[in-house]
C-alpha positions in Angstrom: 0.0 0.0 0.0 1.0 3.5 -0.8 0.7 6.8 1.1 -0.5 10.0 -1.1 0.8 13.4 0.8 -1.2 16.4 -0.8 0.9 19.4 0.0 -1.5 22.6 0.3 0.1 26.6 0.8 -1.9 28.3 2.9 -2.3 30.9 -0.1 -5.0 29.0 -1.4 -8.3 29.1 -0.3 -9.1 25.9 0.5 -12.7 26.0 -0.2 -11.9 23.3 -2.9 -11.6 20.5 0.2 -15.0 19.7 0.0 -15.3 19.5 -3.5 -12.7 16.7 -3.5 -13.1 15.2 -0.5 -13.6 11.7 -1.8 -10.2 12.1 -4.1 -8.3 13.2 -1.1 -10.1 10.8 1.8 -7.1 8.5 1.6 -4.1 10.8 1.6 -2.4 12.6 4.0 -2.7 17.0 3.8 -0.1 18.4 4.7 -0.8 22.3 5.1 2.0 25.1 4.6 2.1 28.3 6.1 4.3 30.3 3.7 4.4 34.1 4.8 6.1 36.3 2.4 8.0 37.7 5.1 10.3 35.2 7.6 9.2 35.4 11.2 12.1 34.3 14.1 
C-alpha cells in the first residue's frame, strides 16, 4: 500500500476540500504556512 501526501500553501483558499473530499479521503494533507515575510 502507498501513502499519497497532498501538499496545500496556505495561499490557497481551501474552499476546494469539500469539492474533493472523496479524491483526497485516503491521503495525507499536509498544510503550509508560507508568509512572504520570515518570522524568528
Amino acid at each position: 500500500m502507498s501513502t499519497t501526501a497532498v501538499v496545500i500553501p496556505t495561499i490557497r483558499s481551501l474552499e476546494f476540500l469539500k469539492a474533493w473530499k472523496d479524491e483526497f479521503r485516503d491521503c495525507v494533507g499536509i498544510i503550509l504556512d508560507d508568509h512572504p515575510t520570515r518570522h524568528g
